[in-house]
N, C-alpha and C positions, 0 to 999 in steps of 0.2 A: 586922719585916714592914711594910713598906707598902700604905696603902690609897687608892687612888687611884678620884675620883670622873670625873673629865671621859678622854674618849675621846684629848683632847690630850694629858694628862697620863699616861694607859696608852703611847702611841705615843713620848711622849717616853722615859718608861722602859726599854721596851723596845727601842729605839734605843741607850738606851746599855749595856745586858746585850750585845747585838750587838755593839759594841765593843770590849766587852773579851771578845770572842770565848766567849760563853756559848749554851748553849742554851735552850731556854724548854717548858716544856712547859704545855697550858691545860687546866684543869678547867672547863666550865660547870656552871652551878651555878645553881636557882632558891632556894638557901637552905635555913635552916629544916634545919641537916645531923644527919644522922643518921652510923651507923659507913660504912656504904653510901658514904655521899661521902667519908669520909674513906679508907677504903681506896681510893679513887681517887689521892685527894694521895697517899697513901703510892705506889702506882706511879707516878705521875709523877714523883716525886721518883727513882726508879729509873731514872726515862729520860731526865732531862733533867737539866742544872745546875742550872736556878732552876724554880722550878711559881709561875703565875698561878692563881687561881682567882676564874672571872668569877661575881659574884653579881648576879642582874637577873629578878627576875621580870617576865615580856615581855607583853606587853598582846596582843600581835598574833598570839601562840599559842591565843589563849582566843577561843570563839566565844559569840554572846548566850547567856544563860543557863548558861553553865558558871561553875569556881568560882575566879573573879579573885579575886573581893572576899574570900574565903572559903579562899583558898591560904593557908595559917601562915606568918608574918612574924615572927622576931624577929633582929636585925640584932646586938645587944651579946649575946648567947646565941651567936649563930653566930660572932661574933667570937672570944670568950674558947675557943672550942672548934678553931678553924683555928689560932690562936696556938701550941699546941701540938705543930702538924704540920709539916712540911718543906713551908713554904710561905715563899715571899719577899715576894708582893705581892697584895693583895684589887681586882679591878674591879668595882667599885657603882656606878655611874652611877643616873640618874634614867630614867623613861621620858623625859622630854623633852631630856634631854641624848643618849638613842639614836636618838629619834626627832624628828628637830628641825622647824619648823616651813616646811611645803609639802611632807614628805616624801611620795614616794610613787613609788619602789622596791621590789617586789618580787621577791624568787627562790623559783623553782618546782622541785622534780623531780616529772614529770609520770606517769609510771605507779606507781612506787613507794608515789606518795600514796595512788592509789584505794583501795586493799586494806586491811583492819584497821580499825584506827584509824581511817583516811581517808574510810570510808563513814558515821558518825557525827558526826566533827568534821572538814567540809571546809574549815573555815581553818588547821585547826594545823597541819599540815606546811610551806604558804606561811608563814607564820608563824617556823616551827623554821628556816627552810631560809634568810629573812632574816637572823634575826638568829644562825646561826650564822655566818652571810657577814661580816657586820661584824663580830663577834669575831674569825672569822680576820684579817682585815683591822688591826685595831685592834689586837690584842695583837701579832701577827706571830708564833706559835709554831712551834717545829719539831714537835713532838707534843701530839696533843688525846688526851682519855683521856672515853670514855664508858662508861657503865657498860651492862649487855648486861639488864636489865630493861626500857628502852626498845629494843627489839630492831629494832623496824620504825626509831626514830627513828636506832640506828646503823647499819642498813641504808641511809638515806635520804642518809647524812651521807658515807658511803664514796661512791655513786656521786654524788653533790653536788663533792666531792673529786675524782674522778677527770674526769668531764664537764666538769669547768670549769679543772681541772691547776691546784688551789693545790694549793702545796708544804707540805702540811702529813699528816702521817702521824696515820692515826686507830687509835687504841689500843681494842680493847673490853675489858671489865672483868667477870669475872665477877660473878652477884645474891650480896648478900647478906643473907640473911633472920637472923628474931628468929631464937628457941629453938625456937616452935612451929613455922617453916615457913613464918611470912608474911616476904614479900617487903619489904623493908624500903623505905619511902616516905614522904616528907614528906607526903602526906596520910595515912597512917594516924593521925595527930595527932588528925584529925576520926571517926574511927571511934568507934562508941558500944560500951564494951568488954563491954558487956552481950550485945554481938552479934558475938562474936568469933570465933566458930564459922561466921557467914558468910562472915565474911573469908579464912579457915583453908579455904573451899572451892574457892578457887583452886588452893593447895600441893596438897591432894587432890586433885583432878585431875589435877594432872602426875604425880602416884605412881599413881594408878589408870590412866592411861595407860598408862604404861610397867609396869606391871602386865599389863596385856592384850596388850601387844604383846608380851612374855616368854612369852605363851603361845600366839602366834601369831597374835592378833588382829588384824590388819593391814587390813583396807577401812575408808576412811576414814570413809563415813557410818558404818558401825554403830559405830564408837569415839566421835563427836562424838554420837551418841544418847544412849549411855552417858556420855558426858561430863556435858551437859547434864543429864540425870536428875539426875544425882549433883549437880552445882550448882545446880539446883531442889527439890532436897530439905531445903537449909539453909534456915531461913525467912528473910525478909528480904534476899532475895537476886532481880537481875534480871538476865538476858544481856545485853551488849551482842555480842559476837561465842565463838563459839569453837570455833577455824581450825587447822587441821592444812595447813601451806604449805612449799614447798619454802623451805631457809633462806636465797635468794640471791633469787628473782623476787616471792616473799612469794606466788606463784599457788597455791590451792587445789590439794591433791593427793587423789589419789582411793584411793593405798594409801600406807599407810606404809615408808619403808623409814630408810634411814642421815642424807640430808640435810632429816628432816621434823621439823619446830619444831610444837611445841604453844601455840597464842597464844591468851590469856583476856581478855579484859575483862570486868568483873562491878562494877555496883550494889548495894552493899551499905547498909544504912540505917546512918547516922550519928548525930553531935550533934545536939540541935537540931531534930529532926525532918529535916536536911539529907540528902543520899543522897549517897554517896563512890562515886567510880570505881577500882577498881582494876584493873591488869594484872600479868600476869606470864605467864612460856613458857617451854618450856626442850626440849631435844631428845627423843627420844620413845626411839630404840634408841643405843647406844654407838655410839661414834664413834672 
């Protein structure tokens, strides 16, 4: 497996997998891997001859007071654990080798962003939406493989793809959660496991969703009431959003029916006296 640091040295690789007529498939990746990422590489490797998987935790995704400095970082831990997988080649760059000096390019997709996520943290999609541009750019993949726990982010990334016609096919990946039901994330690292019952009130939620709408429960505020309740009832626990959207425009729906995604975000208290953000969503009736 090779690990290649400069953006040159990704472009030159990949240039000669090209040659000898390979395909490439990219995992992004901010590290810090859990099974979650690696059952990513494992379908990649399914779709492609060779799997990249780019590791960069991105500066430009994090707005003041979020948790940069505070994301879990270990680089020979995540090594010895990708070594294992059907991977050919690791991209680690530096921020300064992504972001070199005067930069100052931006890519937007512009409604996608406002909704979820985007009305709390208004730089991280500009952010997401950059520096997945320059991955595609820089590895040259025929297939990217996201995982569908950032739901809005592979949302953003499909019509990012299509609006601007790079050739590169976006794969989503089913969540895969622990034992209990949590959504597996490299910030769960930071969770204080003394409060674990907070965090486990995301998963309940989607099960008590789809619990209510089994029984007919279907108008959307009184399911986000009950929602809510139910994740205010954990201690240690604060909303940031939680959105019943159609799965394609991410707009607010007003009854539940087949294409409606249940999306969470939730404050949960951590190490340290620190507070962890978590997400997770998932469809409400079969599909």
């Amino acid at each position: 497996m090779d690990i290649l640091r400069s953006p040159e040295e990704m472009q030159a690789w990949s240039r000669a997998r090209t040659r000898e007529n390979k395909t490439i498939a990219l995992v992004p990746t901010m590290g810090f891997f859990h099974e979650g990422h690696l059952s990513l590489m494992r379908r990649a490797a399914e779709l492609a001859d060779t799997v990249v998987v780019s590791l960069f935790v991105n500066p430009t995704q994090f707005g003041p007071n979020e948790d940069l400095d505070r994301y879990p970082r270990d680089f020979e831990r995540d090594m010895a654990l990708v070594r294992q997988e059907p991977v050919s080649a690791v991209f680690a760059p530096t921020p300064e080798q992504m972001y070199g000096q005067g930069f100052q390019t931006e890519v937007r997709v512009l409604q996608l962003a406002t909704h979820l996520c985007g009305r709390s943290r208004p730089v991280h999609f500009a952010g997401v939406a950059t520096v997945v541009t320059k991955l595609f750019n820089i590895v040259r993949p025929d297939t990217a493989v996201f995982g569908e726990k950032d739901f809005q982010q592979l949302a953003l990334i499909r019509r990012l793809v299509a609006d601007l016609n790079i050739p590169v096919r976006i794969v989503g990946h089913p969540i895969v959660r622990e034992a209990d039901g949590l959504a597996m994330s490299s910030r769960n690292a930071n969770l204080n496991p003394a409060n674990r019952a907070a965090a486990l009130s995301l998963s309940s939620a989607l099960r008590l969703a789809r619990a209510e709408a089994a029984r007919d429960v279907r108008d959307a505020a009184e399911l986000t009431r009950t929602l809510t309740s139910h994740i205010l009832s954990h201690a240690g626990t604060a909303i940031d959003y939680v959105s019943l959207v159609d799965c394609d425009s991410l707009e607010a729906v007003a009854a539940v029916d087949e294409r409606t995604v249940l999306a969470l975000a939730v404050h949960v208290d951590g190490k340290a006296g620190n507070r962890v953000r978590l997400i997770d969503n998932g469809f409400i009736l079969p599909r």
